[in-house]
N, C-alpha and C positions, 0 to 999 in steps of 0.2 A: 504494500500500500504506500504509495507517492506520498510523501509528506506534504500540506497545503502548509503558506505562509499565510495565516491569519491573525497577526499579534492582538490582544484584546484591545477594544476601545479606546480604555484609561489604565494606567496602572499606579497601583499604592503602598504606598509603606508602612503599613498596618501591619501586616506581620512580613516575617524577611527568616529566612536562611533555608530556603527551597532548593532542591536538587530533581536532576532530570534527566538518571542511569537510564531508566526503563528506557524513555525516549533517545537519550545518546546513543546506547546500545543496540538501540533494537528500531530504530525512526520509520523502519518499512510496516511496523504494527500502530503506529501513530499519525494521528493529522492533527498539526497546530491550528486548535479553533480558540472560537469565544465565545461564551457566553453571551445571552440577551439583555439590553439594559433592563432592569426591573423598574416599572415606573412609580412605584409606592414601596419600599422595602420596610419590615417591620421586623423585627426581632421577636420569632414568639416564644425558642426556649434555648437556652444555651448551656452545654456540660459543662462545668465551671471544675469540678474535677477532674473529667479528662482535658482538657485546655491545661490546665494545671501540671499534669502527669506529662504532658508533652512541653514542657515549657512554653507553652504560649500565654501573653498578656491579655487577660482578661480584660481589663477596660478597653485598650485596642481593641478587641473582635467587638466588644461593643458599641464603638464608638462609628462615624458612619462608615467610614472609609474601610473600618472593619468588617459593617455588616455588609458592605458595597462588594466585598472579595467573594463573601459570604452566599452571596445571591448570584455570583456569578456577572455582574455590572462591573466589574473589575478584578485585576490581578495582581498579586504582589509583584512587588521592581522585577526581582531577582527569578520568576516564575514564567514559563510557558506552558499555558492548558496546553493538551491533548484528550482527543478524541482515538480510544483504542478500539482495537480492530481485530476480533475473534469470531471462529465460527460456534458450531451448536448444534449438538441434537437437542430438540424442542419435540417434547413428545412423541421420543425415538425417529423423527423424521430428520435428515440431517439437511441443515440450512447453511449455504458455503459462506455467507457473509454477512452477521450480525453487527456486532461491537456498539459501543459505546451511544445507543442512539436517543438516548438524553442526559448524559453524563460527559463530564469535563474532567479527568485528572490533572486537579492544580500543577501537584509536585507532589516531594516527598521530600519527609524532617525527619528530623532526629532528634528522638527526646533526650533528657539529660544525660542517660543512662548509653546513650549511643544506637539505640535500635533505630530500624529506620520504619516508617509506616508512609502509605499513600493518605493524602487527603484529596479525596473526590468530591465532586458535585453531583448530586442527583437532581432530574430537572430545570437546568438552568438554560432548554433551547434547543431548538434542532441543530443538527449535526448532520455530517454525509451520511451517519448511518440510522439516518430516523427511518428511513425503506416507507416513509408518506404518512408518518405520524408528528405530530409540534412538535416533540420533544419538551414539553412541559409535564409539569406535574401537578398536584394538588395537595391541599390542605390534608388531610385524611388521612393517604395513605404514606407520607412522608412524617407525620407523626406516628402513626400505625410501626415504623421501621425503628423510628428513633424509640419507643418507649419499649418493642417488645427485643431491639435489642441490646440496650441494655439490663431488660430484666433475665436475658440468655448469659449476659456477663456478668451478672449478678449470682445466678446459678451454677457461674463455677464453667460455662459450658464456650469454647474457643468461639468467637464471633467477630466481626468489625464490628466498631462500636459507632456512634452518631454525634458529635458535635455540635451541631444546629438545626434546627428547622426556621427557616426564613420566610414567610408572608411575602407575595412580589407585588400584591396588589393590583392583579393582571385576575380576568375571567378566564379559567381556561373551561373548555365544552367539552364534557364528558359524556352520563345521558341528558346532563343540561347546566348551566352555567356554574361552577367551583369557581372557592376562592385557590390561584396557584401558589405553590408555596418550592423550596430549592429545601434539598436535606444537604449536610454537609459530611460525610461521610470519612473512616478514618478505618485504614486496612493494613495488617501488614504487608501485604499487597492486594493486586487484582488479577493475578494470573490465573486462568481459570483453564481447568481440560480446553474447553472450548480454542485457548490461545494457543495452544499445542494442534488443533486438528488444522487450524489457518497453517502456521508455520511448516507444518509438513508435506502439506499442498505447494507452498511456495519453495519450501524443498534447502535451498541453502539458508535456511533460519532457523531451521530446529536444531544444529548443536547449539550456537548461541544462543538460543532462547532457553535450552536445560541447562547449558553451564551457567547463564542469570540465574534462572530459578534455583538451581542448587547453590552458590554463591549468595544467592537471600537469603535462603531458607533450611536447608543443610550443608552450612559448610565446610563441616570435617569432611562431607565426602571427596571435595576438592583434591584433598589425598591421595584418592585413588586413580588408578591408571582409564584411559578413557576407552580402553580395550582390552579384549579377555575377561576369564572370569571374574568373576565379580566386580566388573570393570561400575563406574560412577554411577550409571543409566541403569544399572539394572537398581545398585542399591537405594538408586532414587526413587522408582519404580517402588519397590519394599517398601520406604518412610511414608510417601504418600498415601500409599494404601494402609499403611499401619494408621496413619492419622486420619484416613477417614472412615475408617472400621470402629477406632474410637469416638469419632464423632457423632454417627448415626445412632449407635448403642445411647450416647449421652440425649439425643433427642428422645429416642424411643425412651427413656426412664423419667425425665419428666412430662411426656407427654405431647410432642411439640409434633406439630405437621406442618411442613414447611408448603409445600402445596405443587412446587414447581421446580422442581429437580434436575430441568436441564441440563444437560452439560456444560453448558458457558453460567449456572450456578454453581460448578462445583470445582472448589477453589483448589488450587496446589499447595495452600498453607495448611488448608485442614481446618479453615476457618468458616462459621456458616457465613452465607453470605445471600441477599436480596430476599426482603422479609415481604416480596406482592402480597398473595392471598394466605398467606401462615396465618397457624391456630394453635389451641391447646385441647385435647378434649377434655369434654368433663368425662362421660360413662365412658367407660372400657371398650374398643370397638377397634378392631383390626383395621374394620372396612371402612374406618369415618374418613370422611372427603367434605372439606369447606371450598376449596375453590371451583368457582361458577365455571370457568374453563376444562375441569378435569374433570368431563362427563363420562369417562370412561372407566373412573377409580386409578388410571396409573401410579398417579401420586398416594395414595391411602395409606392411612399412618403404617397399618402392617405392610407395608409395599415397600417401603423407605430402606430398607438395608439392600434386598433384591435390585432394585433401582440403582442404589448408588455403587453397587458392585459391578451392573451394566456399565454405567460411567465409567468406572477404574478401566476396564475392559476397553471402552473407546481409546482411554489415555493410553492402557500396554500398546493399542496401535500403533500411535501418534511414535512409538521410540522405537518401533523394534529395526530400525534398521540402525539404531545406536547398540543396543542390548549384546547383540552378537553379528559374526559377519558373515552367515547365511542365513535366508528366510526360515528354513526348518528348525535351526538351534533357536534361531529371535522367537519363533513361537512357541518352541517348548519353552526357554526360558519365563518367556512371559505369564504362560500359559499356569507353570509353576507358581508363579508368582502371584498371580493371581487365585490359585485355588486356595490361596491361607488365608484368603477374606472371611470364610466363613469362618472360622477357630478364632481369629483375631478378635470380630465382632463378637460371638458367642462370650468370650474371654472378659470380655468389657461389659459383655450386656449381663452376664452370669454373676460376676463379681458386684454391679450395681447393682442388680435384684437380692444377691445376698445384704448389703449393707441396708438395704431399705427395709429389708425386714429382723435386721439386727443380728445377723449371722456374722462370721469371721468372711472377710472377704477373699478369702479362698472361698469359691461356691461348691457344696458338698450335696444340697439338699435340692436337687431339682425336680423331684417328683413333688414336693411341698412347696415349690413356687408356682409347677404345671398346673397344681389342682387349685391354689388360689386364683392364679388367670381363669381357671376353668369359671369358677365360685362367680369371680367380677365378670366374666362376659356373660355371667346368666343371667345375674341381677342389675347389668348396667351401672355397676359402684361407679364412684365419683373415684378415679385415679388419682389424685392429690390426695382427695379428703380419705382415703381408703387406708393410707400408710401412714397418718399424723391418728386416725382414729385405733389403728392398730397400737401405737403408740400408747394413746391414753388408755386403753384395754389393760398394758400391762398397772398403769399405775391405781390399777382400780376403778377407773370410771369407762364403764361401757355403750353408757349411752352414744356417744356419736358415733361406734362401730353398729351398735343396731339399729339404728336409722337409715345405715348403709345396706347391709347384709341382716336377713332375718339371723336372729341368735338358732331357732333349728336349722338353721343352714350351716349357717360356720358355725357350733359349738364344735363339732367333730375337725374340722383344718385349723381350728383355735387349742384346742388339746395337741395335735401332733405338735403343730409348731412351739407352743410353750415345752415338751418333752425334750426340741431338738435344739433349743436354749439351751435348758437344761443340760442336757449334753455337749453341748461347748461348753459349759460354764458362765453363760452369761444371767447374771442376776437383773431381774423387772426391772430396778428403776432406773442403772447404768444404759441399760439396753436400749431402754425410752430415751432417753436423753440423747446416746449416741443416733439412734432412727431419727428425731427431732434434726441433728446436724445436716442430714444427707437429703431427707424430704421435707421440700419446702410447706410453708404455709400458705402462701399466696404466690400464683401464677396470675399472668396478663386472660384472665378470663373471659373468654369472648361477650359474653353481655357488658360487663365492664368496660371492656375496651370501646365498643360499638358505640354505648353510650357517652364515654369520654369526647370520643372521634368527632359525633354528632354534635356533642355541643361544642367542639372546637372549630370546628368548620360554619358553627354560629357566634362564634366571637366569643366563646365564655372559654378558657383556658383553666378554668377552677377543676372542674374535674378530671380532665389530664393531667393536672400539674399533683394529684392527687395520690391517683391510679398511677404513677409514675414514680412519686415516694413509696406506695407499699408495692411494688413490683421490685422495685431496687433491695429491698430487705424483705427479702422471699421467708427469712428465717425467724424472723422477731416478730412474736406474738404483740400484740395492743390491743388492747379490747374497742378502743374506737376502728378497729377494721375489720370486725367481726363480719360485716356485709362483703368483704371479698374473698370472702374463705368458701363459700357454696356455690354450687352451680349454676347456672344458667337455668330459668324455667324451660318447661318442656314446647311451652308455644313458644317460645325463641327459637330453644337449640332445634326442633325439628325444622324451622325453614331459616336459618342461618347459613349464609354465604358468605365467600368473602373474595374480593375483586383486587387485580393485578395495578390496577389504576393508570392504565393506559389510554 
């Protein structure tokens, strides 16, 4: 991809110490664009702790010039946006040319500590690669992004995190007029499968673009020789899939359904990444599907590990002519490398199910976790509330587990599992306490959220800013949040959807 000369409108010194490896390295995956001026810019939330953690000046991003960068109406001195340029399997269909088609990648900083992250824009305008969309975005789903992911990085669970959501004061037409708003986005990168199926197509950019990525992101493997066995690409090949065996596990344990699984969603850091139509469930439900797009269930929370092993499987493509230096070895290879997906995941997903129900996280007792899934997909338990209720069982109050589960249901998977305590030696109240650590109290609960969303996109900010403090401390009980601990009514959850915001 030709790099275009498009230097932004205006540029500012509001923030400064921008770098621009990806694009120096790599300029045939980038087009130097800009941003849209925003003609009302408003500041509606800002991470003042992640800002912090990056060393960035707070009162500068606040100030206008700051929120000006913010919205994509300008760019730091020292900064050239790009517009990147990846392909994609999009609902296993494969599309040869996506990228960045309402996103800007400012640069990339380095917080105190010396790591390096991207800060992207989301929404700030079309791009070459809107493929005939504005390239805007909206109030909604731009807070939808910034709240549920920090409450993913609140849970312990790898994600980009969100920076800002900016108001541009611009209508943009969805099924009918939004207020537009730019998220500002913070990654350890943006390399996604999807930039590896481009570069391989283009043919002389995929060693360069895996010695980048391993050079980011695993760079002990730099060590290794770039041929034979166990040559860099294959052990790159390994970390990636190792980090995203643990990643799907970590959704799948508290519950998360990202919705849209793409290939050019899934990142080569191992970090989640673009929150469109993501949900939590309440009931237990393999088959649950919120996004309005995924009429077919591909994305379905039980789908989610099947799917992203699909993905890995595109990525072993995208390298095998690195991996080894015949087609038949690059496949077995690969091929290898690929089939420890399932063990990896089991291993992470086994290990979290034992800590949620207070076991030694070595996982020992799987026909006592089989039969509780069984127990919750018959009675539609509330999956949050199922493992903080199991909890309070031990300390002697049972009522919020028999609200869940009739007590003639579970007395009988409530006796083995306290035996199989017992037999670790884990005494009730330690146990509590420790299950308390691992399962959260309060998730971005879709009624919750909806309603936040709703009234944010009417100018009332009070309950996002809310729904935002108790998603952030997933763990800390308060009795004034006692209303985000239950689920969703049933005339909700049965026609609840949830939209890409395109």
């Amino acid at each position: 991809m030709a790099a275009h000369d498009s230097s932004p409108a205006r540029t500012s010194t509001a923030l400064a110490g921008f770098e621009s490896t990806f694009a120096d390295e790599l300029s045939r995956l980038t087009v130097a664009w800009q941003g849209v001026e925003a003609p009302d810019p408003r500041l509606l939330v800002l991470n003042e702790p992640l800002a912090v953690a990056l060393g960035l000046d707070v009162e500068s991003l606040r100030s206008d010039d700051g929120i000006a960068i913010l919205v994509g109406s300008a760019a730091p001195a020292d900064a050239t946006p790009v517009a990147t340029a990846y392909s994609g399997h999009q609902f296993g269909n494969y599309a040869q040319l996506l990228g960045d088609g309402r996103a800007l990648l400012i640069g990339e900083l380095r917080d105190p500590a010396g790591n390096r992250v991207d800060l992207q824009l989301k929404g700030s305008g079309p791009t070459p690669f809107s493929r005939g969309g504005d390239g805007f975005a909206v109030v909604g789903p731009m807070l939808r992004e910034y709240l549920v992911s920090e409450a993913m990085h609140a849970l312990g669970i790898p994600t980009t995190r969100s920076l800002s959501v900016v108001a541009t004061g611009r209508d943009v037409h969805r099924s009918g007029p939004e207020p537009g708003a730019v998220l500002a986005r913070v990654a350890s990168s943006h390399l996604r499968v999807g930039t590896f199926e481009l570069a391989v197509r283009v043919g002389e950019l995929l060693q360069p673009l895996a010695d980048y990525a391993i050079a980011r992101h695993y760079p002990d493997l730099l060590e290794l020789p770039v041929s034979g066995g166990g040559n860099r690409y294959v052990k790159f090949l390994e970390e990636v899939v190792e980090r995203q065996a643990a990643l799907v596990a970590r959704w799948m344990l508290v519950g998360f359904v990202h919705g849209v699984m793409n290939t050019d969603n899934t990142t080569i850091s191992g970090e989640t990444i673009d929150y469109g139509p993501c949900a939590f469930i309440d009931a237990f439900d393999p088959a649950a599907v919120f996004s309005s797009i995924d009429s077919g269930g591909r994305y379905a929370f039980g789908n989610q590990p099947g799917v992203l092993k699909w993905n890995l499987a595109r990525f072993a493509e995208t390298l095998l002519q690195l991996v080894a230096p015949t087609p038949d070895e690059a496949v077995a290879v690969a091929t290898a490398v690929l089939s420890s997906f399932d063990a990896r995941y089991k291993q992470h997903l086994n290990a979290g199910l034992s800590a949620k129900v207070g076991l030694a996280d070595t996982f020992v007792e799987h026909d006592l976790i089989d039969d509780l899934l069984a127990l919750m997909g018959e009675h539609r338990a509330d999956w949050t509330g199922t493992f903080r209720a199991l909890a309070e069982d031990l300390r002697g109050r049972p009522g919020p587990l028999d609200e869940i589960l009739p007590r003639e249901r579970s007395a009988p998977w409530i006796a083995r599992w306290r035996a199989a305590l017992a037999e670790h030696g884990r005494d009730d109240a330690s146990t509590a306490d420790a299950m308390d650590r691992v399962n959260p109290l309060y998730i971005p609960r879709n009624h919750r959220v909806d309603e936040a969303l709703r009234a944010a996109t009417d100018g009332d900010m009070g309950p996002f800013d809310e729904l935002l403090d108790v998603v952030t401390h997933p763990f800390d009980r308060r009795v004034e949040w006692v209303r985000y601990t239950t689920p969703a009514p049933e005339e909700f959850a049965s026609s609840f959807q949830t939209f890409c915001g395109t």
